[in-house]
Structures are given as C-alpha cells and as structure tokens.
C-alpha positions as a Markdown table, in Angstrom:
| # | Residue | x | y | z |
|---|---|---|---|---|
| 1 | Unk | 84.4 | 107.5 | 63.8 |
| 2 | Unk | 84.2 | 105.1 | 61.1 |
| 3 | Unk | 81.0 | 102.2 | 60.6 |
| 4 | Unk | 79.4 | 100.4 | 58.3 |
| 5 | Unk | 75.9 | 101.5 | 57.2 |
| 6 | Unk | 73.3 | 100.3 | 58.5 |
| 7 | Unk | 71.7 | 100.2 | 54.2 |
| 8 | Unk | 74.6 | 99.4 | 52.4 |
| 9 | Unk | 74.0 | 100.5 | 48.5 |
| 10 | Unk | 77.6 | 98.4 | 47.5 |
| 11 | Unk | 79.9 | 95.7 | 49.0 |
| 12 | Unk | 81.8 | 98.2 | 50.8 |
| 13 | Unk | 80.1 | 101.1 | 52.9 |
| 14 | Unk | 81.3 | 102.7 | 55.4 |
| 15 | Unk | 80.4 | 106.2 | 57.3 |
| 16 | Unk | 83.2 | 108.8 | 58.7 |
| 17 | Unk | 81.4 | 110.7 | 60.8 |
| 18 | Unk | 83.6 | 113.1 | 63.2 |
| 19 | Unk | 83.1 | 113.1 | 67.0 |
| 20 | Unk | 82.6 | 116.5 | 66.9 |
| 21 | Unk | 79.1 | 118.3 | 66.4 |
| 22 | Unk | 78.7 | 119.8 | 62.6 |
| 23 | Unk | 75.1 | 119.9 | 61.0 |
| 24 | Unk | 76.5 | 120.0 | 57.0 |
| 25 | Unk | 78.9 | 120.7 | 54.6 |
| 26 | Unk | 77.3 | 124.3 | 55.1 |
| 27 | Unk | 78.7 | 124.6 | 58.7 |
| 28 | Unk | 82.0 | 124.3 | 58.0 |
| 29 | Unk | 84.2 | 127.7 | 58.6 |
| 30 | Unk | 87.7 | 128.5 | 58.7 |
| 31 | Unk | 87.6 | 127.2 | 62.8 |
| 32 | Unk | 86.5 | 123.5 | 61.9 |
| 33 | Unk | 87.5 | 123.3 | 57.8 |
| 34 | Unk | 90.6 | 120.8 | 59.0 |
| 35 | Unk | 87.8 | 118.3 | 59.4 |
| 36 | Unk | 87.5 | 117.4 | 55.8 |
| 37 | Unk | 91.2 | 117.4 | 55.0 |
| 38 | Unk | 91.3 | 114.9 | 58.0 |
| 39 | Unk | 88.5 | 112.8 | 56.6 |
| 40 | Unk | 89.7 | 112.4 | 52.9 |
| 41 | Unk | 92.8 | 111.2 | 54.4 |
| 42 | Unk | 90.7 | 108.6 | 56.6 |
| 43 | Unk | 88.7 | 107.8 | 53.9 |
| 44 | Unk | 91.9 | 107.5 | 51.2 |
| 45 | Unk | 93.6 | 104.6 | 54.1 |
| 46 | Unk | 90.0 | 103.1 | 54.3 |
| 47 | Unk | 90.3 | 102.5 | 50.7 |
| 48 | Unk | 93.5 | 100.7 | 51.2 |
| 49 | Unk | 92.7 | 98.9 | 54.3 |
| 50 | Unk | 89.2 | 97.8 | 52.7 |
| 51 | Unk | 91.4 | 96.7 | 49.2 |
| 52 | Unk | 89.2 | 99.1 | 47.1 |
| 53 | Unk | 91.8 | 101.9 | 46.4 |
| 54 | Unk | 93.0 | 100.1 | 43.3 |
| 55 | Unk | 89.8 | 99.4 | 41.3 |
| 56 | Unk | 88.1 | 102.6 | 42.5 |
| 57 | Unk | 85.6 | 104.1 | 45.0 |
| 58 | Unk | 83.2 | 106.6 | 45.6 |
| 59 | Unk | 83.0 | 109.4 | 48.5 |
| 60 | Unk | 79.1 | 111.0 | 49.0 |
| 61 | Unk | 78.5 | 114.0 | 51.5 |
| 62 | Unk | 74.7 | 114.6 | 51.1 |
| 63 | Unk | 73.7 | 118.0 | 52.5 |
| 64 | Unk | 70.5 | 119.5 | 52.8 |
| 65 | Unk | 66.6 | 118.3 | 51.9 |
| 66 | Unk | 67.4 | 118.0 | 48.4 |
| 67 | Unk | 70.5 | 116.9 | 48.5 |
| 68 | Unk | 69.4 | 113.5 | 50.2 |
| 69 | Unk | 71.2 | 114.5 | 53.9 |
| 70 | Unk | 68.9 | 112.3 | 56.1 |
| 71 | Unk | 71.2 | 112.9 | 59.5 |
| 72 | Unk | 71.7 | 116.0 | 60.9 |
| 73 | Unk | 75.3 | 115.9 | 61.7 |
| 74 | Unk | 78.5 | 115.8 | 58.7 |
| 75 | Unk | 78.9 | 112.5 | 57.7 |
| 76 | Unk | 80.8 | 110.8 | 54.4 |
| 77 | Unk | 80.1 | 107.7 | 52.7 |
| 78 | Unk | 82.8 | 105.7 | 51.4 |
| 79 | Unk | 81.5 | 103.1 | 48.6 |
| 80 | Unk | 83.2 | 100.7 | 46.9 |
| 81 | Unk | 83.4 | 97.1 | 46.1 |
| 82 | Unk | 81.3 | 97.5 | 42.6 |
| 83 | Unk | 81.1 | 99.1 | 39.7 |
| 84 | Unk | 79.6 | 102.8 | 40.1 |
| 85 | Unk | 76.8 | 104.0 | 37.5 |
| 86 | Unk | 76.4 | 107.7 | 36.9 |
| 87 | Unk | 73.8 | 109.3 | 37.8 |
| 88 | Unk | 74.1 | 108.2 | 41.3 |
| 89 | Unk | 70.0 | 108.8 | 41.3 |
C-alpha cells in the first residue's frame, strides 16, 4: 500500500507499507526478504510518477526505540520534493 503521511517533513511523502504483517526491518528472513526488493522497486516508480527521480529523494525505514520506528509494522518513507540536509536529526 502506498499514502501520504499524515506529518509530511517535505513536499513529497509518501508511506509503502506492505499488506502483509512484519513488525521491522529485524523480522525479515529468508521467507519474506522479497518484500524489500518489491518495495525499492515501488518506491524507484514512485519517484518517477511523483517527478522526483531526477533531482533526487530520500527512502527512511526507522526500526526500533531508538531508531525513531513509531508503528509497529515495516513501513518506508519516500521523501522528496526538497533539498535533503544531513544529519537527518
């Protein structure tokens, strides 16, 4: 599934969440690891469709306290639309 978020932090932002149940980045086995193929190549046409592959984006996967994962369930972020600062904070 793909929506925008609900706190976007740039002009473009945009979830890919997949339908099925996986709590993090740390879940993921040789049974489900297609996942996150499948997702970089939803989130590489989302560029494109949202006219952000050109100039550049961002993808975010927060997992854990400390890493800022909020929702208990795999989810990217695909940012774009500005100019990116590093460290993302």
């Amino acid at each position: 599934m793909v929506f925008k978020d609900i706190n976007p932090q740039a002009p473009v932002h945009v979830l890919i969440v997949p339908k099925n149940h996986i709590p993090s980045i740390m879940h993921i086995d040789d049974k489900n690891g297609e996942i996150v193929k499948h997702i970089l190549l939803i989130a590489r046409q989302l560029a494109e469709k949202l006219n952000i592959a050109e100039k550049g984006f961002r993808i975010v996967n927060n997992c854990g306290k400390e890493g800022g994962q909020t929702v208990d369930h795999l989810h990217f972020h695909l940012l774009g639309g500005r100019n990116m600062t590093w460290p993302p904070g």
